[in-house]
C-alpha positions in Angstrom: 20.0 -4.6 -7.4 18.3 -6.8 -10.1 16.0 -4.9 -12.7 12.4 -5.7 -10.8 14.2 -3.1 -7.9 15.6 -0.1 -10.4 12.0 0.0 -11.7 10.2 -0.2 -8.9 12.5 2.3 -6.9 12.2 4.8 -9.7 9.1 4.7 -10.6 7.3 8.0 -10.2 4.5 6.0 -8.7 4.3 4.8 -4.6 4.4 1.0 -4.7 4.0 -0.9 -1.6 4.5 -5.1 -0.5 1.7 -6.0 1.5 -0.2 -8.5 2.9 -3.8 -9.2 2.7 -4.0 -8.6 6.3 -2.5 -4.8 6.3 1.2 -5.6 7.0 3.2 -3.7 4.5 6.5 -5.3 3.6 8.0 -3.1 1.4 8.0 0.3 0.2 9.5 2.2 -2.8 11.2 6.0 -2.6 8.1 7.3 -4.1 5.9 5.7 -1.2 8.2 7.5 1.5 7.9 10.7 -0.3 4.6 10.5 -0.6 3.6 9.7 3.3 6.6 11.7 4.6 7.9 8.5 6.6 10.7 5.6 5.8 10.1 2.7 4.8 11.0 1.0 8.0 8.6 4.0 9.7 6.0 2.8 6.7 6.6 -1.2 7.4 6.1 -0.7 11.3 2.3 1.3 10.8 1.1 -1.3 8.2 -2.2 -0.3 6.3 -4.1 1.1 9.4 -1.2 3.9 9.8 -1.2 4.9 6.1 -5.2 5.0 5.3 -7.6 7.3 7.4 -9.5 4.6 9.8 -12.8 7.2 9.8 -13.0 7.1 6.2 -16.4 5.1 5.4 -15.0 3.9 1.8 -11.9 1.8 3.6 -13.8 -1.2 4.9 -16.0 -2.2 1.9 -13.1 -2.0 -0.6 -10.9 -4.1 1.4 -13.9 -6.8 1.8 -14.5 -6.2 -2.1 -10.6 -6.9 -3.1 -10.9 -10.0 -0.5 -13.7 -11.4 -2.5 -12.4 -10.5 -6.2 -8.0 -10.2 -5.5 -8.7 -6.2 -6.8 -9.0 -2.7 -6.3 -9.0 0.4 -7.6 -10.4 3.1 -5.9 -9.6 6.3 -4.3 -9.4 6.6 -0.5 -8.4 8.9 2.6 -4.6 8.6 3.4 -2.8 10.0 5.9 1.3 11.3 6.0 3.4 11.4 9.2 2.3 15.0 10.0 -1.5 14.0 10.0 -1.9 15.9 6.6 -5.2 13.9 4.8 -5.1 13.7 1.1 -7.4 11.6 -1.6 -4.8 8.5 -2.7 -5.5 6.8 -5.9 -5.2 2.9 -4.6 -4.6 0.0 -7.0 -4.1 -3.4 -5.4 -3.8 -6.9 -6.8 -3.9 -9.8 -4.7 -1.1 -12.8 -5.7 0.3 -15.9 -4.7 4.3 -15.4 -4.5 6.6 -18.6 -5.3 6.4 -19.9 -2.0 2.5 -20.1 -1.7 1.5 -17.2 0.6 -0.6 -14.5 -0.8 0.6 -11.0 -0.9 -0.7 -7.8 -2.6 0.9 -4.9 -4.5 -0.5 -1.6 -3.9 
């Protein structure tokens, strides 16, 4: 484990790999504590299994961190036993090493 994973894996906060697209790569302990699911559980939804599709405020802040590579916000989220709670999101889009873009959540 190099130092980027112990602080990402303990951090207190749910951090998540994405894609621009909604496919989640990656997610830390604090993310599978906080939806109830693994991460493999986590990486299979992607971004339409995590956030509450009905919620009005999903759509305009994805087109608004697609236009400026941010977001913070507060949207609907949903855990594995279909529990809703108000998730603080921050999201920065990036262009990893090898040229694609990706986001951390």
């Amino acid at each position: 484990m190099d130092g980027f994973d112990i602080v990402f894996e303990n951090s207190i906060d749910a951090i998540l790999l994405t894609k621009p697209t909604g496919e989640i790569l990656w997610a830390n302990i604090a993310a599978c504590k906080m939806f109830g699911r693994t991460k493999e559980e986590i990486c299979k939804i992607g971004r339409s299994g995590l956030l509450y599709q009905s919620d009005p405020a999903v759509e305009p802040e994805l087109q608004k961190r697609a236009l400026t590579g941010v977001m913070a916000t507060e949207l609907t989220c949903v855990r594995k036993d279909g529990t809703l709670f108000n998730g603080e999101i921050h999201s920065n889009i990036f262009t990893d090493l090898t040229g694609e873009k990706k986001a951390v959540v």
